[in-house]
C-alpha positions in Angstrom: -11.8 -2.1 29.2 -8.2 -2.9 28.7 -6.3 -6.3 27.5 -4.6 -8.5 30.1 -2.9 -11.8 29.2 -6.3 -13.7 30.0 -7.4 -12.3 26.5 -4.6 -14.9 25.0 -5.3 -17.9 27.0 -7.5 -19.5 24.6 -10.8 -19.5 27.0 -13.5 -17.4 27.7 -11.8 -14.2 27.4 -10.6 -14.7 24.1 -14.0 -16.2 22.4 -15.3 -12.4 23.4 -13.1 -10.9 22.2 -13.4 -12.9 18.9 -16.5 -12.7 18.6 -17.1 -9.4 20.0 -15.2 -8.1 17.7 -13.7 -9.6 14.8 -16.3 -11.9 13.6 -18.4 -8.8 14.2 -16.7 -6.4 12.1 -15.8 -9.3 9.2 -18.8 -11.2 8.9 -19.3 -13.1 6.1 -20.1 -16.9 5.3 -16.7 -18.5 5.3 -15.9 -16.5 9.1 -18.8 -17.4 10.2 -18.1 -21.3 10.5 -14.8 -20.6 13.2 -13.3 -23.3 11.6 -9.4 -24.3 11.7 -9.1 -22.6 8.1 -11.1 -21.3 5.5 -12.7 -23.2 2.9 -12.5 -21.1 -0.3 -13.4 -21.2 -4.1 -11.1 -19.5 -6.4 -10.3 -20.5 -10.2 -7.2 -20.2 -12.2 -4.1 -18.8 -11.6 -3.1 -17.2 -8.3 -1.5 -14.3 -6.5 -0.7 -14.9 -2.7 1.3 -11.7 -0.3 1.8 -11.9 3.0 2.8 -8.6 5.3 3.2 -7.1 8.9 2.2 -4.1 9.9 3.5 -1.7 12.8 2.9 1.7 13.0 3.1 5.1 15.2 0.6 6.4 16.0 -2.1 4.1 15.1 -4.2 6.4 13.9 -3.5 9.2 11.6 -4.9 11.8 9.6 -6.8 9.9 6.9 -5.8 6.3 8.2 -4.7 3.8 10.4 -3.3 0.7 11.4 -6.6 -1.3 10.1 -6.9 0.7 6.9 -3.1 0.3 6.4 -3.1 -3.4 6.7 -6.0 -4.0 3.9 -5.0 -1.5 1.5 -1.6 -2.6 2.2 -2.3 -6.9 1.5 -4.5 -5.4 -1.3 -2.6 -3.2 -3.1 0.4 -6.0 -3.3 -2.1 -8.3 -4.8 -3.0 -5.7 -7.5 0.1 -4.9 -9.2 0.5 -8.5 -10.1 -2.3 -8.0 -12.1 -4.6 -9.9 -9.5 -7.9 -8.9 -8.4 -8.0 -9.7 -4.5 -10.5 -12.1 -3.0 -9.3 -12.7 0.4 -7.8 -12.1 3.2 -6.6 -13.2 6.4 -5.8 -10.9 9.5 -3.1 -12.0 12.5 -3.6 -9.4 15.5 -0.9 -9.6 18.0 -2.4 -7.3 21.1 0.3 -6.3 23.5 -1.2 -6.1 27.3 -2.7 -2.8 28.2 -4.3 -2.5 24.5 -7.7 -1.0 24.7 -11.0 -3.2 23.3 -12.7 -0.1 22.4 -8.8 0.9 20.3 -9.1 -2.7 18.8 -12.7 -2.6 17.9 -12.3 0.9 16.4 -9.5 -0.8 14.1 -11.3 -3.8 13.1 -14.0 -1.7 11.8 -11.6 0.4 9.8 -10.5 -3.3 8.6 -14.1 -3.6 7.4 -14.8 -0.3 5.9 -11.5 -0.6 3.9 -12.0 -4.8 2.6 -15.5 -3.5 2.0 -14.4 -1.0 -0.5 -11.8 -3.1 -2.1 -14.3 -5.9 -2.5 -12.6 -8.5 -0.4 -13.2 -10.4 2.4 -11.3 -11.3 5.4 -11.8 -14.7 5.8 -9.3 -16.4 8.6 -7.5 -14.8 11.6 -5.7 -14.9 14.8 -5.3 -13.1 17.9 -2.3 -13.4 20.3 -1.6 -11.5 23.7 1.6 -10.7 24.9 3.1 -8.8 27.6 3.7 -5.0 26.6 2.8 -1.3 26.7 -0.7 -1.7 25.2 1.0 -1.9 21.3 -1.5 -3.3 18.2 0.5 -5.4 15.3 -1.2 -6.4 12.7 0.0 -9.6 10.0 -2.1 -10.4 6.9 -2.3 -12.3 4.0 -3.9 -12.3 1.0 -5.0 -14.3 -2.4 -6.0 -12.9 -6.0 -6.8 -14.3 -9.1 -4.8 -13.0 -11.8 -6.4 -10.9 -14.0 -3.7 -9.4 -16.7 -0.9 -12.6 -17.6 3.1 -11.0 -17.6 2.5 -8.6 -15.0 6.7 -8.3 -13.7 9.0 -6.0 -12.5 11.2 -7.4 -15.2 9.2 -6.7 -18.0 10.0 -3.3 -19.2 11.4 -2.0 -22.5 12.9 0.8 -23.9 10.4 3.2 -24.9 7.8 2.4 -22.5 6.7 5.5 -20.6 6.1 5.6 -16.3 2.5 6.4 -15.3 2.8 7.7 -11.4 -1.1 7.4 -10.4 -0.7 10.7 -8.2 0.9 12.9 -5.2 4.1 11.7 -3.5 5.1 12.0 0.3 1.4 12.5 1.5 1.4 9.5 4.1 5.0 9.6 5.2 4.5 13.6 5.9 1.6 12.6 8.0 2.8 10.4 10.0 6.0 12.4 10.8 4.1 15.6 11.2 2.2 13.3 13.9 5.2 12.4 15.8 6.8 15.9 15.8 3.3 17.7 16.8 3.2 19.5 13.8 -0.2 20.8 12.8 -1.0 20.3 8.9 -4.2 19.6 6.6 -1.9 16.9 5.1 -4.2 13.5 5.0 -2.2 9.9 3.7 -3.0 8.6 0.7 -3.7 5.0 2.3 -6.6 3.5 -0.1 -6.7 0.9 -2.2 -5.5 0.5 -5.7 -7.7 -2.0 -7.2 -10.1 0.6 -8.9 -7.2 1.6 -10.7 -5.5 -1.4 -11.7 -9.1 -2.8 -12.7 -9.5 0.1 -15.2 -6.8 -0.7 -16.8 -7.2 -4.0 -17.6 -11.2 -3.6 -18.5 -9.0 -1.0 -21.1 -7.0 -3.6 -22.2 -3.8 -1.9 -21.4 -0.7 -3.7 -22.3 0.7 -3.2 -18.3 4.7 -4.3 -18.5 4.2 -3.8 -15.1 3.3 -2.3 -11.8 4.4 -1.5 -8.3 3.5 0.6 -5.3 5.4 3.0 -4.2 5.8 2.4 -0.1 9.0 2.4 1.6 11.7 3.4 0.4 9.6 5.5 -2.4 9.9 6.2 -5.9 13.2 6.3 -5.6 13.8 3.2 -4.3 10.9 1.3 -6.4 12.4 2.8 -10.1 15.7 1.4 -9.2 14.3 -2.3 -8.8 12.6 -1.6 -11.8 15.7 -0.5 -13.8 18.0 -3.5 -12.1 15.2 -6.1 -13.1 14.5 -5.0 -16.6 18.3 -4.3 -17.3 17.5 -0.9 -18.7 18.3 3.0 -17.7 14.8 4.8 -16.4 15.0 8.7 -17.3 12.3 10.9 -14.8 11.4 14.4 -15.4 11.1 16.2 -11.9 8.6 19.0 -13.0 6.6 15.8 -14.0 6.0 14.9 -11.0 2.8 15.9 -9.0 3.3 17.0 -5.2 0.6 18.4 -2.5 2.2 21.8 -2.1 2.0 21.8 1.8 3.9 18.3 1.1 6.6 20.2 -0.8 6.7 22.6 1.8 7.2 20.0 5.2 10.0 18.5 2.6 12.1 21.7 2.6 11.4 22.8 6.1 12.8 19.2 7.0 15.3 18.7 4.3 13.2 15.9 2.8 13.5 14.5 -0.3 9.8 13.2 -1.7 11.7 10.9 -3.8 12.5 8.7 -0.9 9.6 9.1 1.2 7.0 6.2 1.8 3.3 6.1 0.1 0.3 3.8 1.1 -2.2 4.8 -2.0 0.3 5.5 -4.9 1.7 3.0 -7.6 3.3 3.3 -11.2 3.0 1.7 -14.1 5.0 0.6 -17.0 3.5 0.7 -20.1 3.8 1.1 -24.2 4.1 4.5 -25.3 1.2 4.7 -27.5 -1.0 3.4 -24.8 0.1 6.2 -22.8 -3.2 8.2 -23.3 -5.6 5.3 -23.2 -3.8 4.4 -19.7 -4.0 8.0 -18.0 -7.8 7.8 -18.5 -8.2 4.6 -17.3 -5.9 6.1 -14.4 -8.0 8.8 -13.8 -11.6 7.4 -13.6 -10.6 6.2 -10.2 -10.6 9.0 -7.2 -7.4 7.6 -6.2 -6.1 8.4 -10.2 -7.4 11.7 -10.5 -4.0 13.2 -10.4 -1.7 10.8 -12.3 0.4 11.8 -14.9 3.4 10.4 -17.3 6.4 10.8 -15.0 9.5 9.5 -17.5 10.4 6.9 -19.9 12.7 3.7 -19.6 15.5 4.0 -22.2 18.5 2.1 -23.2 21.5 1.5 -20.2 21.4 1.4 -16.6 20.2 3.0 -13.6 17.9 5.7 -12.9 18.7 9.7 -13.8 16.2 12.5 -13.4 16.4 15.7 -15.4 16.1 18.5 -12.8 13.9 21.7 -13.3 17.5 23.2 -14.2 17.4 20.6 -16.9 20.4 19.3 -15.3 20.9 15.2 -14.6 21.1 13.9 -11.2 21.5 10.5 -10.8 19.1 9.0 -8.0 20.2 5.9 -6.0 18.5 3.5 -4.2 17.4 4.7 -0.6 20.5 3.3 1.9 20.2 2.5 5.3 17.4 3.7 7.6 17.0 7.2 5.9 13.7 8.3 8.1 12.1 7.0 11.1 9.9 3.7 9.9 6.7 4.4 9.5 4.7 1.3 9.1 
């Protein structure tokens, strides 16, 4: 069964596939009531992200859209130092769109707000005319966990935790599009374990951010033009899927720049460093983080090669690689 604009008329056709579908896959007690918005409890203060997701091919080895859009809403909510409550889902279904391709995404949705403990609580659905294309929008509100949680927050002397491989989800989706084989999976999952484990620890986080497009690269300098200081990496610090390493140089990739949906760093004090990469690494998505460099005194961001040379690393300009979400 395919969409036709019916589906976004507001009648008959639409109820199904709300109900058929979405309320099926999200049930829970504030959904439930199909009111015009969702009545919700949360105390203190807040976090609140909003985000659009559009992505080819939908599906992917070890993700999808659905997946990409929770642990994407999530994931933003967690490095503010928020544990996520809900969420709210915006489908606009382009005519042509298979129910069975929508009703496999919504329950990827599910799986994925199941495991970071949220719930999607509010939604739309809009038809348009098209080739059959999916785009997701969601939202999303936390309540803050860790106080001073900011990008602008870091100090000389603090030390980078990277929680694990880079390039794994932006090699995937390319290697998709080019019909290259691999047993490259993305790293789309949700931080929250991680971030959680920290603050149970009592880790003094300066900050955090995930590292999606635009990569490391591009996230570090943000960092080192908010905080006003110089951030040093160490390139044999830094952990890479060999098969990863090896679609970079056959493509003349550089993992610095490429996108991530499961991988964030941290900021933190140098004598928590150790406390933090356990913390880190008691979540599956952690197992592989490590100390990747240190913020210093100055400006910018300079990495010492595995030739202990220094090359300075720029923020990514223009489009760089094909978008991939």
């Amino acid at each position: 069964m395919i969409i036709d604009m019916a589906y976004g008329s507001g009648g008959k056709q639409t109820s199904n596939l709300i109900n058929d579908i979405f309320v099926k896959h999200f049930q829970n007690s504030i959904l439930d009531k199909l009111e015009d918005a969702a009545v919700i409890e949360v105390n203190g203060k807040l976090a609140y992200t909003t985000d659009s997701f559009v992505v080819t091919p939908l599906f992917f080895n070890g993700g999808d859209i659905g997946k990409l859009a929770v642990c994407g809403t999530v994931n933003d909510l967690s490095m503010m130092g928020a544990i996520p409550k809900y969420l709210t889902a915006g489908f606009i279904i382009e005519e042509g769109a298979e129910v069975e391709t929508i009703d496999r995404i919504a329950q990827s949705m599910a799986a994925a707000a199941k495991e970071a403990g949220v719930s999607i609580v509010a939604g739309d659905t809009k038809v348009i005319d098209g080739k059959g294309g999916i785009y997701i929008n969601t939202s999303g509100i936390g309540e803050i966990a860790k106080n001073g949680v900011s990008i602008s927050n870091c100090k000389p002397g603090d030390l980078i935790l990277l929680s694990g491989n880079l390039g794994d989800h932006q090699a995937v989706i390319l290697s998709h599009r080019m019909d290259i084989e691999t047993n490259i999976n993305s790293d789309c999952a949700p931080l929250t374990s991680i971030v959680q484990n920290m603050i149970e620890q009592n880790i003094d986080i300066h900050c955090m951010r995930d590292v999606t497009r635009g990569g490391l690269a591009t996230v570090l300098n943000e960092v080192a033009s908010s905080s006003s200081c110089k951030v040093v990496l160490e390139e044999e610090a830094i952990p890479m899927n060999p098969e990863v390493r090896g679609f970079c140089d056959m493509l003349g990739l550089d993992p610095l720049y490429m996108a991530n949906e499961g991988k964030m760093i941290a900021v933190i004090p140098a004598d928590q460093a150790d406390q933090a990469l356990e913390a880190v690494r008691k979540s599956k998505y952690g197992s592989n983080a490590t100390i990747i460099g240190k913020i210093t005194e100055g400006k910018g961001v300079v990495m010492t090669t595995r030739l202990k040379g220094q090359r300075i690393i720029d923020i990514l300009y223009g489009e760089g690689l094909p978008r991939i979400c």
